[in-house]
DRENZA-539667 format. One record per residue (C-alpha): residue number from 1; residue in one letter; x, y, z. Coordinates in nm, 2 decimals, decimal comma, always signed. Example, Ala and Ser with C-alpha at 12.3 -4.5 7.8 and 13.67 -1.06 7.14 Angstrom:
REM DRENZA-539667
atom pos: 1	code: A	u: +1,23	v: -0,45	w: +0,78
atom pos: 2	code: S	u: +1,37	v: -0,11	w: +0,71
//
This chain:
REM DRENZA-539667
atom pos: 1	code: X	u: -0,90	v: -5,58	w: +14,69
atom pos: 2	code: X	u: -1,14	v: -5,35	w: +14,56
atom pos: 3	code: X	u: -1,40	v: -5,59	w: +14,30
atom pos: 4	code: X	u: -1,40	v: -5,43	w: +13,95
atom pos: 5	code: X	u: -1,65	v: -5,50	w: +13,71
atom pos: 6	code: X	u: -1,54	v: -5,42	w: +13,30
atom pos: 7	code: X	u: -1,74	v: -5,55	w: +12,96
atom pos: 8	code: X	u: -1,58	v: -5,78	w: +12,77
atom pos: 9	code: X	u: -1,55	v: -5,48	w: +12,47
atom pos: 10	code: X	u: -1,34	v: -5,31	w: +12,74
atom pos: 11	code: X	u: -1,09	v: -5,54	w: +12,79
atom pos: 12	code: X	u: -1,03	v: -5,65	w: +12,44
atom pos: 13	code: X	u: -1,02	v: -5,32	w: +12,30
atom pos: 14	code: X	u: -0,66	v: -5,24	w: +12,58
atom pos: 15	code: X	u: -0,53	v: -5,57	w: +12,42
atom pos: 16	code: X	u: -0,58	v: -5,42	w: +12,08
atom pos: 17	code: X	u: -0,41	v: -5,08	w: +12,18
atom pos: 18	code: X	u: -0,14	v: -5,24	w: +12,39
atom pos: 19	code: X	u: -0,03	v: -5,47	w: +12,04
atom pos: 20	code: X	u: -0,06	v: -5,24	w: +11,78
atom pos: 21	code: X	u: +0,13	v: -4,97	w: +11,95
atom pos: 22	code: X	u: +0,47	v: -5,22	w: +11,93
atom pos: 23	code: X	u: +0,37	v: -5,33	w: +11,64
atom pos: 24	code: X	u: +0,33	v: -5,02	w: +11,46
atom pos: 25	code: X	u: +0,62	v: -4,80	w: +11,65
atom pos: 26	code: X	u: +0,92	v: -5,11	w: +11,67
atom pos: 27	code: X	u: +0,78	v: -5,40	w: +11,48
atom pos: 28	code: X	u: +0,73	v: -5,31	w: +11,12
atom pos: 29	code: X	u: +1,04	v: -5,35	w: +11,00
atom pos: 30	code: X	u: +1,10	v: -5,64	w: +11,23
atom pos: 31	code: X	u: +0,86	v: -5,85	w: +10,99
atom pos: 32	code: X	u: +0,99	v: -5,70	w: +10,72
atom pos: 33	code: X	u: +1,33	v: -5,77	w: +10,81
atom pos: 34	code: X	u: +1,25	v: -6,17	w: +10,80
atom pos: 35	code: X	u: +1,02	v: -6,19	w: +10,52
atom pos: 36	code: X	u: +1,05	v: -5,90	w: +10,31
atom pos: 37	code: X	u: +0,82	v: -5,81	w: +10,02
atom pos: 38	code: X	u: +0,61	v: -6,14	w: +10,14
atom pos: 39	code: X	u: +0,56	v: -5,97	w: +10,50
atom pos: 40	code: X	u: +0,15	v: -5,94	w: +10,38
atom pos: 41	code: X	u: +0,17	v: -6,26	w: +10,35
atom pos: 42	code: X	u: +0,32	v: -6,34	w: +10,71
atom pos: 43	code: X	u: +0,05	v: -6,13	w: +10,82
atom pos: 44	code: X	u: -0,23	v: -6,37	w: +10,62
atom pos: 45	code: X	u: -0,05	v: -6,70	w: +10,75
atom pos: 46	code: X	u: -0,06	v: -6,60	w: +11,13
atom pos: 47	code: X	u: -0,44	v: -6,57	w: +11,14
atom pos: 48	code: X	u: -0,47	v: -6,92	w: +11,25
atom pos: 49	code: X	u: -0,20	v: -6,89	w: +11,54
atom pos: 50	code: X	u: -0,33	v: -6,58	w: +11,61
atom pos: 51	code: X	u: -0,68	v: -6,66	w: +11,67
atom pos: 52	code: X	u: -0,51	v: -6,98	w: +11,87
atom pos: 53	code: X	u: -0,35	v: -6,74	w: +12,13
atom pos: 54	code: X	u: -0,66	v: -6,57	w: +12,15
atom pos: 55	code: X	u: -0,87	v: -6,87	w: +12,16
atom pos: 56	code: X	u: -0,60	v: -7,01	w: +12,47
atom pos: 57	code: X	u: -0,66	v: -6,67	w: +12,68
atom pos: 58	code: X	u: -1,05	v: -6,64	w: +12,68
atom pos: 59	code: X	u: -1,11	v: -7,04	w: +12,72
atom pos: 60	code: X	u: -0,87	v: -7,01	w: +13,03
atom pos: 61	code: X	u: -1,04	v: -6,74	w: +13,18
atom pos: 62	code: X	u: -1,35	v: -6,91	w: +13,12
atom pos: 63	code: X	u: -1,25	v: -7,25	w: +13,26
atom pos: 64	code: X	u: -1,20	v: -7,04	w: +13,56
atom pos: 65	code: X	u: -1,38	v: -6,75	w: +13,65
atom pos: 66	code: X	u: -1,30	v: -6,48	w: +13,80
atom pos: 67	code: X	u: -0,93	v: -6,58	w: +13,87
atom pos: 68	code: X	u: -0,64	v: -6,48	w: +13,76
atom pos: 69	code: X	u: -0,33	v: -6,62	w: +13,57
atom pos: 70	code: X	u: -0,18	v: -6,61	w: +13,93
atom pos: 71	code: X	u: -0,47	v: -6,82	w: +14,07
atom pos: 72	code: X	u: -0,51	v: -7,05	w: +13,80
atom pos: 73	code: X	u: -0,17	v: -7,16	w: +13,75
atom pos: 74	code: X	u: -0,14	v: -7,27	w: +14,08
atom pos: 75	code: X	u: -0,51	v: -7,47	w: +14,04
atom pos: 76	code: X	u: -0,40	v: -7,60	w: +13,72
atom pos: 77	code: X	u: -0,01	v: -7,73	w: +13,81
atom pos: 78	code: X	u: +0,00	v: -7,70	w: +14,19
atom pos: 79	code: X	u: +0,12	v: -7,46	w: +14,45
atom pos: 80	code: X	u: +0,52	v: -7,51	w: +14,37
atom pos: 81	code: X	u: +0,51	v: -7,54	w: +13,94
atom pos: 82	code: X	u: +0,22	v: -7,30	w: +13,94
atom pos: 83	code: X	u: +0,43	v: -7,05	w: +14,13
atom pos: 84	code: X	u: +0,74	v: -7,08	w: +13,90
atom pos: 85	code: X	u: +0,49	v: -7,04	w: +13,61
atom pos: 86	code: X	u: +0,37	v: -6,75	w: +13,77
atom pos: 87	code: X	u: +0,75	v: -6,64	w: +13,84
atom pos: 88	code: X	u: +0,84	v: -6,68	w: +13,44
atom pos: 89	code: X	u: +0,47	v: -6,51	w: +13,35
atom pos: 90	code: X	u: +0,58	v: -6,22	w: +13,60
atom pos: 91	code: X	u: +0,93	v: -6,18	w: +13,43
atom pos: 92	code: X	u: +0,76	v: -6,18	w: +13,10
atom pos: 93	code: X	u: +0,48	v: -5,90	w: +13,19
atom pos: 94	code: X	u: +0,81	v: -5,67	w: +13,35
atom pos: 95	code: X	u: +1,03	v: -5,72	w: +13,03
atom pos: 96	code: X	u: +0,75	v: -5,65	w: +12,78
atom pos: 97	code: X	u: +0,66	v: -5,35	w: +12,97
atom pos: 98	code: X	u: +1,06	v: -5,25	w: +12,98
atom pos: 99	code: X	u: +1,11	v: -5,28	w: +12,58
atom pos: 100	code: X	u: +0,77	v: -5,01	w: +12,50
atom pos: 101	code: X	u: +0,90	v: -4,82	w: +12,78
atom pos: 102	code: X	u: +1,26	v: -4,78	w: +12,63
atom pos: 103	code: X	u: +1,13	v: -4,81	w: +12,25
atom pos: 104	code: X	u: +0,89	v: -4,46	w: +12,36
atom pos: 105	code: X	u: +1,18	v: -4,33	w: +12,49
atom pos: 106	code: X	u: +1,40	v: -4,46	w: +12,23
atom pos: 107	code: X	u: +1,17	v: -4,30	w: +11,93
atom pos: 108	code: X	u: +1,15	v: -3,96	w: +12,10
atom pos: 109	code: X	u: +1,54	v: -3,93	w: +12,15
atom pos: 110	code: X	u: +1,61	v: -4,06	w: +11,78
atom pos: 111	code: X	u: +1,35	v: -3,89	w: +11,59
atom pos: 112	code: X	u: +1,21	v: -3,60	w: +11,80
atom pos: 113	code: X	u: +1,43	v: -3,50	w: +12,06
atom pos: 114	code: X	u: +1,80	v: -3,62	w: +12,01
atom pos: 115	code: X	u: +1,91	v: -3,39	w: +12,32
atom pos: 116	code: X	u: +1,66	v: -3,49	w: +12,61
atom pos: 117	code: X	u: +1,80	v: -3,74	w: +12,81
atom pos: 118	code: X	u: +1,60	v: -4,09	w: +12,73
atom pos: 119	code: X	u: +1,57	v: -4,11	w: +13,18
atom pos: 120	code: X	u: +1,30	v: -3,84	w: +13,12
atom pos: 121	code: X	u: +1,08	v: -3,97	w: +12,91
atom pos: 122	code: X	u: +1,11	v: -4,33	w: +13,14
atom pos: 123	code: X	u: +1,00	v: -4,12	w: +13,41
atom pos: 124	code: X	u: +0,72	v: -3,95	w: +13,22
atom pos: 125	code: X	u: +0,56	v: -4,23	w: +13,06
atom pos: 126	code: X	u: +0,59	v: -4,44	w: +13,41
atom pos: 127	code: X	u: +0,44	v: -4,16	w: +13,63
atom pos: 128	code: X	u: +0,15	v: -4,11	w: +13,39
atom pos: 129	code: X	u: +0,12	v: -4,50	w: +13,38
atom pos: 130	code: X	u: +0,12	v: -4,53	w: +13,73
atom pos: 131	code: X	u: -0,11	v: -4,27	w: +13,84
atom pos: 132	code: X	u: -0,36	v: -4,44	w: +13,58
atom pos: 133	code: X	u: -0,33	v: -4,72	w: +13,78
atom pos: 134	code: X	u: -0,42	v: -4,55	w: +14,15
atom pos: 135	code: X	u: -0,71	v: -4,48	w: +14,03
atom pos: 136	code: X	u: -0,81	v: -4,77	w: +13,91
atom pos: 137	code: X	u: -0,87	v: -5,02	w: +13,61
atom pos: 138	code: X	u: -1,21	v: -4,87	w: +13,52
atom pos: 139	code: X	u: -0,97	v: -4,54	w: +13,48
atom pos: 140	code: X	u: -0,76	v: -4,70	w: +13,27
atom pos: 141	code: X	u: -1,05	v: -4,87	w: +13,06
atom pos: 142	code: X	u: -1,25	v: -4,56	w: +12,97
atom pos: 143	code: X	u: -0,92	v: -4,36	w: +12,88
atom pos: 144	code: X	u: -0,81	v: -4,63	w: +12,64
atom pos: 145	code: X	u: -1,13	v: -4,60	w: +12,53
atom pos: 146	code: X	u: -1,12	v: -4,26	w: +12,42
atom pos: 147	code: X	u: -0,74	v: -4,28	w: +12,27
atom pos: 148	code: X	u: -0,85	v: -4,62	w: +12,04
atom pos: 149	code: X	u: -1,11	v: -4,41	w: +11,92
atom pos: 150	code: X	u: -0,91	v: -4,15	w: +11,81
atom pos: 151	code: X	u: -0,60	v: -4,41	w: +11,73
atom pos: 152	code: X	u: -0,81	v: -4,59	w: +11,46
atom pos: 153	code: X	u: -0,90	v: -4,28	w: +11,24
atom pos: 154	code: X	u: -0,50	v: -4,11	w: +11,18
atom pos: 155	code: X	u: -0,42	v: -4,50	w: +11,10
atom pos: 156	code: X	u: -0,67	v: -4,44	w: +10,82
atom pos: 157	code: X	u: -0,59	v: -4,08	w: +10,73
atom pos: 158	code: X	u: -0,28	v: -4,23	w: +10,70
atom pos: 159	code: X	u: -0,39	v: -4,49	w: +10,45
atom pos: 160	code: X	u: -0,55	v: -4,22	w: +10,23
atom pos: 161	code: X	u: -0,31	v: -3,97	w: +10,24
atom pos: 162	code: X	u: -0,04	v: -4,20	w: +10,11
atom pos: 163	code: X	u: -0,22	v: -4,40	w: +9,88
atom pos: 164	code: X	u: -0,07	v: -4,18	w: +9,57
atom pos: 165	code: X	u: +0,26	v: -4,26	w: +9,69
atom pos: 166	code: X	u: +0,27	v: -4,64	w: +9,64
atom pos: 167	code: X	u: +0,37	v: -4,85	w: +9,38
atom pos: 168	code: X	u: +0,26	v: -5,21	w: +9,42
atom pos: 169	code: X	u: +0,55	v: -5,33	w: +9,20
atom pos: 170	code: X	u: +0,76	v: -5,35	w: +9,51
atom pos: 171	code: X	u: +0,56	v: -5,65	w: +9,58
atom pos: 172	code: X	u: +0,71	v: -5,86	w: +9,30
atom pos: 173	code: X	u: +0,82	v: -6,13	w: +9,25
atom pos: 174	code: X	u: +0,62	v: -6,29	w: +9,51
atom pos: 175	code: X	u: +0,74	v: -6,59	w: +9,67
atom pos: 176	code: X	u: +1,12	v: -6,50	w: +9,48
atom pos: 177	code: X	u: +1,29	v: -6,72	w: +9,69
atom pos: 178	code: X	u: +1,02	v: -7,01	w: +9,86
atom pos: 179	code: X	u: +0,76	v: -6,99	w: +10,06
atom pos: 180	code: X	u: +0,94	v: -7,10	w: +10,39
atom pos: 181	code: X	u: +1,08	v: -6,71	w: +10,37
atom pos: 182	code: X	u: +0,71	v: -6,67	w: +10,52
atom pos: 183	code: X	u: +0,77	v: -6,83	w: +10,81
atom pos: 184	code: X	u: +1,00	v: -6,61	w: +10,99
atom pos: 185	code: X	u: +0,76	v: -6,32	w: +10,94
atom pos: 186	code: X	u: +0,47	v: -6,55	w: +11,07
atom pos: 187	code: X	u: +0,67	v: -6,65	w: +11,43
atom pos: 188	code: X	u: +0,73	v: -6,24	w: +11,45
atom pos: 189	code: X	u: +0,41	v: -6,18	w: +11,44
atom pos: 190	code: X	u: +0,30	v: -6,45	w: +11,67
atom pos: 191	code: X	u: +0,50	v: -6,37	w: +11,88
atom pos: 192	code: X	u: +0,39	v: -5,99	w: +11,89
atom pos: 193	code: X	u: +0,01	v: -6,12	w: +11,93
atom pos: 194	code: X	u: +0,20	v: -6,37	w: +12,22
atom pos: 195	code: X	u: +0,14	v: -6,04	w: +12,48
atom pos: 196	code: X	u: -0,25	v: -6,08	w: +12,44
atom pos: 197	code: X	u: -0,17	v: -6,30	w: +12,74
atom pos: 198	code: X	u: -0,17	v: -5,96	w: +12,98
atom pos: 199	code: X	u: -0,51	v: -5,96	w: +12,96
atom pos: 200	code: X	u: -0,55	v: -6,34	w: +13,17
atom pos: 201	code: X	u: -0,52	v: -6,04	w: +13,48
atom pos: 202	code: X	u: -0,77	v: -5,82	w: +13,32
atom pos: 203	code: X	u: -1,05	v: -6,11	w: +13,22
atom pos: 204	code: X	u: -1,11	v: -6,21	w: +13,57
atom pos: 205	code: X	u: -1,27	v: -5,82	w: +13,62
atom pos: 206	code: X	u: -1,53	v: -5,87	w: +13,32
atom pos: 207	code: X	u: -1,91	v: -5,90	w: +13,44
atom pos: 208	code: X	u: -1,98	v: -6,17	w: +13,20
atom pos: 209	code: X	u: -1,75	v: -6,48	w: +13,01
atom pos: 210	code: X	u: -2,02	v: -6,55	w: +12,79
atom pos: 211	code: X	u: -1,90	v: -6,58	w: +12,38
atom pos: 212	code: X	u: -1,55	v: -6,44	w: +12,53
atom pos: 213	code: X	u: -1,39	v: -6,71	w: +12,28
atom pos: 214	code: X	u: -1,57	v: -6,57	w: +12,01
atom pos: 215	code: X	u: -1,48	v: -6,22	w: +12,09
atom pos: 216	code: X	u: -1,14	v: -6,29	w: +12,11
atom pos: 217	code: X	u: -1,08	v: -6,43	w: +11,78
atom pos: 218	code: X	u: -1,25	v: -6,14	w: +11,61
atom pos: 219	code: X	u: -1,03	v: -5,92	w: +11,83
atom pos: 220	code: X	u: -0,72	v: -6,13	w: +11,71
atom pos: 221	code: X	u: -0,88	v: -6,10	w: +11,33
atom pos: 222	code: X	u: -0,88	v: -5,70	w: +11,36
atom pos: 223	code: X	u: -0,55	v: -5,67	w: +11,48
atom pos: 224	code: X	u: -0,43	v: -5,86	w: +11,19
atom pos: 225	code: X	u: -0,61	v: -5,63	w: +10,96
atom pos: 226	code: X	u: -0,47	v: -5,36	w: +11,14
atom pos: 227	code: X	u: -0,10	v: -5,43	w: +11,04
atom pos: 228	code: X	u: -0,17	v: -5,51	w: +10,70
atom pos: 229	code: X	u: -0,18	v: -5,15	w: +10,57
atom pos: 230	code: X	u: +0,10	v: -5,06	w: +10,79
atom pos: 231	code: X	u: +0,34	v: -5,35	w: +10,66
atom pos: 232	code: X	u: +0,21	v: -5,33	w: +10,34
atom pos: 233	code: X	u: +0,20	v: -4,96	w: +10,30
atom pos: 234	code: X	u: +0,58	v: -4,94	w: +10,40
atom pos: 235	code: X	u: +0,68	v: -5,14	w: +10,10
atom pos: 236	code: X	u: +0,50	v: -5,02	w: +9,84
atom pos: 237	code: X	u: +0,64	v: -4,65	w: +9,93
atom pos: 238	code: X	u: +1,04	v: -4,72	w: +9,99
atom pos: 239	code: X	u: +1,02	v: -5,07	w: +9,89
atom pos: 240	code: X	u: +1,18	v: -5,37	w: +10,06
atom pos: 241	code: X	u: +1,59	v: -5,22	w: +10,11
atom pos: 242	code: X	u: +1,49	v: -4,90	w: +10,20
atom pos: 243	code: X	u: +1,16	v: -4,99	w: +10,42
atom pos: 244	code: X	u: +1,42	v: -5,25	w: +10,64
atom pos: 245	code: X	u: +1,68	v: -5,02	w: +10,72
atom pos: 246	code: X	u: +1,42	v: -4,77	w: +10,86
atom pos: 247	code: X	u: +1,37	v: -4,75	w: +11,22
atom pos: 248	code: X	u: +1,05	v: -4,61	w: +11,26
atom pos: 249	code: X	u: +0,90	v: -4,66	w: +10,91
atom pos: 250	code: X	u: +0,54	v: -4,54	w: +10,96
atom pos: 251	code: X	u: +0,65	v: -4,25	w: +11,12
atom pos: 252	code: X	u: +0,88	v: -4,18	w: +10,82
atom pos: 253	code: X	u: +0,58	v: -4,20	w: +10,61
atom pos: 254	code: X	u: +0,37	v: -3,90	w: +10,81
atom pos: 255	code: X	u: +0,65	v: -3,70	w: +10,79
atom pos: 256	code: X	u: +0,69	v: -3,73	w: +10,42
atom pos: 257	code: X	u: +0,32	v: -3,65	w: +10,35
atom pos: 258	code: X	u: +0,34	v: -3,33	w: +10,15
atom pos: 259	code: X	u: -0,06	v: -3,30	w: +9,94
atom pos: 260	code: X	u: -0,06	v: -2,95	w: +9,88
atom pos: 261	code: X	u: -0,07	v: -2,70	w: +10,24
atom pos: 262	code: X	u: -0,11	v: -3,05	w: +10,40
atom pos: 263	code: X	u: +0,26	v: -3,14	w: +10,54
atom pos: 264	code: X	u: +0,45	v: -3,27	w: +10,83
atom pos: 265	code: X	u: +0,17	v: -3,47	w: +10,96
atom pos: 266	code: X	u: +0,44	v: -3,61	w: +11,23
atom pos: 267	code: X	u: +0,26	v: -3,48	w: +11,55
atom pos: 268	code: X	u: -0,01	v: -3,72	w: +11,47
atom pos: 269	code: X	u: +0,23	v: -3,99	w: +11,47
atom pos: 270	code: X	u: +0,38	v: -3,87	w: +11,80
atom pos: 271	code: X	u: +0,03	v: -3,80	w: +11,93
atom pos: 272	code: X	u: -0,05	v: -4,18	w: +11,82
atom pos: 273	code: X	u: +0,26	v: -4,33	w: +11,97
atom pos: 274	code: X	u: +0,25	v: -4,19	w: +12,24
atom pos: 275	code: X	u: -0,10	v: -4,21	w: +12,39
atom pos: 276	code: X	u: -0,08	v: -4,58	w: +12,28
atom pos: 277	code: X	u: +0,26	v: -4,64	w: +12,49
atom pos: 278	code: X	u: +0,08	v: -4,49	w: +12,74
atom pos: 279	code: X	u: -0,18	v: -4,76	w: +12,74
atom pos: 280	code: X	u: +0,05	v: -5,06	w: +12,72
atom pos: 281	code: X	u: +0,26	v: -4,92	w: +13,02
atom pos: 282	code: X	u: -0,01	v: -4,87	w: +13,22
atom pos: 283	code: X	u: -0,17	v: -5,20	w: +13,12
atom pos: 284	code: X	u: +0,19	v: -5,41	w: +13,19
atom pos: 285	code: X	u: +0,21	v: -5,21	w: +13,48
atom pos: 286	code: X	u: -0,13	v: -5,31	w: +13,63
atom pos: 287	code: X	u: -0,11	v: -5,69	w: +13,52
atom pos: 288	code: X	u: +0,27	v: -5,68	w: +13,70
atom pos: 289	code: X	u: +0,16	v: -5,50	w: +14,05
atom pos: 290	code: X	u: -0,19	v: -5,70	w: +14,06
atom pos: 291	code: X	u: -0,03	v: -6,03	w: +13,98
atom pos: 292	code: X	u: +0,25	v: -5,99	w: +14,27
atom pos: 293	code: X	u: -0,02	v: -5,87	w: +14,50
atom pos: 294	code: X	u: -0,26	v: -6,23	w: +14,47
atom pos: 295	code: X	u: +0,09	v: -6,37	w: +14,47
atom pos: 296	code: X	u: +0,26	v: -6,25	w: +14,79
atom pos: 297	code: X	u: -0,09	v: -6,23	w: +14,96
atom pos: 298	code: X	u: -0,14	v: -5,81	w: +14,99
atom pos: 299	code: X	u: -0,45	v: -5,65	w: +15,01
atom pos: 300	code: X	u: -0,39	v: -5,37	w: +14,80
atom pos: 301	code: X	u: -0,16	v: -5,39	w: +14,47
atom pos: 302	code: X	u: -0,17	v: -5,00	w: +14,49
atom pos: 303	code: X	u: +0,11	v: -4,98	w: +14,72
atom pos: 304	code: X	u: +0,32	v: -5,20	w: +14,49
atom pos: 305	code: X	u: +0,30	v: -4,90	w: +14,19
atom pos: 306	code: X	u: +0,60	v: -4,66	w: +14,28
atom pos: 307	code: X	u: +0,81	v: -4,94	w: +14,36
atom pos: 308	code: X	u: +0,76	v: -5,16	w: +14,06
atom pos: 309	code: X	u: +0,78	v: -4,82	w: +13,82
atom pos: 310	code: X	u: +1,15	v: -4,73	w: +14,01
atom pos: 311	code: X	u: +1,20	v: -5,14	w: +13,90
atom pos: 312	code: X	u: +1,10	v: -5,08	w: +13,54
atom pos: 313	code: X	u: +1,29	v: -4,77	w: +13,47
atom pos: 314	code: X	u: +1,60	v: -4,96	w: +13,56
atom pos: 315	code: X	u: +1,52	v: -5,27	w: +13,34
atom pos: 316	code: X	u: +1,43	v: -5,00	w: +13,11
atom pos: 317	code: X	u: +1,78	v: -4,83	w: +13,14
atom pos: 318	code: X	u: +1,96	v: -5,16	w: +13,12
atom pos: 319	code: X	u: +1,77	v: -5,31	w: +12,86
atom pos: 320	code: X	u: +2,02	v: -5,27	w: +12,57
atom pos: 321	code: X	u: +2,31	v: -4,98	w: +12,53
atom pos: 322	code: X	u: +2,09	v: -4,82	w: +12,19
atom pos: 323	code: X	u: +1,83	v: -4,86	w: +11,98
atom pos: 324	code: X	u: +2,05	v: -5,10	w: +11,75
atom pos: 325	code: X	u: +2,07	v: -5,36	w: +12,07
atom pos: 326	code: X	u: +1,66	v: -5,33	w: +12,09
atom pos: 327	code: X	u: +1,60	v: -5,45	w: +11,71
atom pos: 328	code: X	u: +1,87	v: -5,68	w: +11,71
atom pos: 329	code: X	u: +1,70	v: -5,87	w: +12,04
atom pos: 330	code: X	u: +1,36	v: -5,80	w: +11,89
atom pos: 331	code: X	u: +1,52	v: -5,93	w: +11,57
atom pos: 332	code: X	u: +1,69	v: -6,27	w: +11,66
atom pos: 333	code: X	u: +1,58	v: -6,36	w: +11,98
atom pos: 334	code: X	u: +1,20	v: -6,18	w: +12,11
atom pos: 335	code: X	u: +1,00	v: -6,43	w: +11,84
atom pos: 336	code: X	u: +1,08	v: -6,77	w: +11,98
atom pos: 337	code: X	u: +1,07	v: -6,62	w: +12,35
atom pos: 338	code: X	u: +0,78	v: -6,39	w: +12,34
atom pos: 339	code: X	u: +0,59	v: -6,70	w: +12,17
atom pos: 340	code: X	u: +0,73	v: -6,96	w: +12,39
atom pos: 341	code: X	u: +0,63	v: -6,73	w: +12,74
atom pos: 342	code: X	u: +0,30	v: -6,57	w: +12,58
atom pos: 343	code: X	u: +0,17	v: -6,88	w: +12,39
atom pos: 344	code: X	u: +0,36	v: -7,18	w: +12,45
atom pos: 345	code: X	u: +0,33	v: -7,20	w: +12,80
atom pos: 346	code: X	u: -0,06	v: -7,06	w: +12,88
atom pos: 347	code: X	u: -0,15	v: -7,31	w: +12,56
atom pos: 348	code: X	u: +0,02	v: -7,60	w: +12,81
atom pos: 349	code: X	u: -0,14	v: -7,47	w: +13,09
atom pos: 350	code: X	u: -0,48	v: -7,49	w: +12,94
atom pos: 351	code: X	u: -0,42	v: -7,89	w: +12,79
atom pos: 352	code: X	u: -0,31	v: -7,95	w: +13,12
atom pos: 353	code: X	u: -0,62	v: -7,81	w: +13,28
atom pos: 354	code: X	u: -0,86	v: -8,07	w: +12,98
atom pos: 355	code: X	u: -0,60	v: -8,35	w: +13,13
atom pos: 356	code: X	u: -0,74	v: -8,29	w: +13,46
atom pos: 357	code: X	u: -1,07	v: -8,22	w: +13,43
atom pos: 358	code: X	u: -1,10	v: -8,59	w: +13,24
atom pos: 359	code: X	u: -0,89	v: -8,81	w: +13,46
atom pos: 360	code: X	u: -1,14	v: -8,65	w: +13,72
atom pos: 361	code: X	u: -1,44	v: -8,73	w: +13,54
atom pos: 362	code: X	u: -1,33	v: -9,08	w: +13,45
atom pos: 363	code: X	u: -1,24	v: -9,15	w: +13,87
atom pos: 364	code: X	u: -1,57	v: -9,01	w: +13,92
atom pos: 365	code: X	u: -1,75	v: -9,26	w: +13,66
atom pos: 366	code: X	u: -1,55	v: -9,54	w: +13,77
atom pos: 367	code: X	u: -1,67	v: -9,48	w: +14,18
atom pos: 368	code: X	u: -2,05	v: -9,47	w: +14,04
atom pos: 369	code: X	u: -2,00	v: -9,79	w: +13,86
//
């Protein structure tokens, strides 16, 4: 396989674009759905996990460089429990990658184009993806590059442009019912931040571990700022009733900008969601065909691209009958599996690995004395 080499900035900043895309386009009212007007405060209590799955990833990669999660499952567990680790890791990558593709599709047929079969924009979205992906990761890298860049600055427009709108009443009573109300919100969002784990196939490509950890868990920190404005935002403007019965709330809110000449700021919205679907697609996409490639032994995951696209448009298809079905999974059942696969498991895998490494130290004392 061809040897890649990407700076640690690189690969966080596709982990950032990858998460807040979801986040932003499906999530919202997700959070809000579980903790209501407290949702900022969800956000503020997931730090620490947060961090913690970011922490998990980097020290990982940095307990074994330049491997993969493929490779270093199978060092840490063994060839046979590494491998079904690897299987379950694999299945999680394909289904993550299935839900953005069908939520992008999903937002363009509810909101934009109601006609257009959803199959085209699967197609679209994959092909784009895909080519990205023959021509390589440092393709992919600078791209995502250029779309954070111009992500970051409508998020903020955004922010200002609205600000006039809210009323931070809708934020009382805090705490109305208890605190545990947090919680839900919390494992939501933890379980959002759980997909930072794609990047244990992009960390093996970066020219140099050094301070990943620390880089990580400012990475996790930003992202967490990131969704306060968002989930915040939402409720001060519709308030709690309104903002959880909207589908795509922050999209609701560009439309509904009206200062003056200045309306209908939707095609930044669409422009937004849509280059940063791109980016988690293509990054799923690479972490799926790379990691059966070191799997099954094949020199070049290239080959793997078309096939594993035709795969995700039909999980994509069969994912769920509507866009009901999506939140209800994302909803009920997505937080305790996408933080079970995503952290739960790689956090095992890397106490395992501290297991290991001093029973091996303690044989190795023992045969000196």
């Amino acid at each position: 396989m061809d040897i890649i080499k990407i700076s640690k900035i690189q690969a966080l900043m596709l982990g950032v674009s990858s998460i807040i895309v979801t986040g932003h386009l499906l999530y919202i009212p997700v959070i809000i759905f579980h903790s209501g007007r407290d949702s900022w405060i969800s956000l503020l209590v997931a730090i620490f996990p947060a961090m913690l799955v970011g922490l998990t990833v980097a020290l990982l990669s940095q307990r074994y460089p330049g491997c993969s999660m493929v490779e270093y499952s199978q060092i840490i567990l063994g060839k046979w429990i590494g491998k079904l680790f690897v299987f379950i890791f694999l299945f999680y990558f394909l289904h993550e990658a299935s839900l953005s593709i069908r939520g992008f599709g999903e937002f363009y047929t509810a909101a934009i184009t109601p006609r257009t079969p959803i199959v085209v924009y699967f197609i679209a979205i994959l092909i784009l993806a895909g080519y990205s992906i023959r021509c390589g990761l440092e393709v992919l890298v600078r791209t995502n590059q250029a779309i954070l860049l111009f992500l970051i600055p409508i998020g903020i427009l955004a922010s200002i442009l609205t600000h006039k709108d809210k009323d931070y009443q809708n934020f009382l009573p805090i705490l109305e019912d208890s605190i545990i109300t947090v919680f839900p919100g919390m494992l939501s969002i933890v379980s959002l931040y759980s997909s930072f784990f794609v990047l244990s196939m992009v960390f093996q490509n970066i020219s140099n571990t050094k301070h990943l950890k620390k880089y990580s868990i400012i990475t996790m920190i930003i992202l967490i700022c990131m969704f306060i404005g968002p989930v915040s935002g939402v409720i001060a403007i519709y308030g709690e009733e309104r903002a959880t019965g909207l589908y795509f709330p922050t999209f609701q809110i560009l439309r509904d900008i009206e200062i003056g000449a200045l309306q209908r700021l939707d095609i930044l919205g669409i422009l937004l969601w849509s280059l940063g679907s791109f980016t988690k697609v293509a990054l799923f996409l690479y972490a799926i065909v790379l990691a059966l490639a070191q799997l099954f032994k094949l020199d070049n995951y290239k080959v793997l691209v078309v096939p594993v696209g035709a795969l995700l448009t039909i999980i994509s298809i069969l994912n769920s009958e509507d866009l009901i079905g999506i939140y209800r999974f994302l909803r009920d059942f997505y937080p305790y599996y996408g933080t079970f696969v995503g952290f739960i498991l790689p956090l095992f895998l890397l106490m395992v690995s501290f297991v290991r490494d001093r029973n091996k130290k303690s044989k190795e004392e023992k045969k000196l004395v």
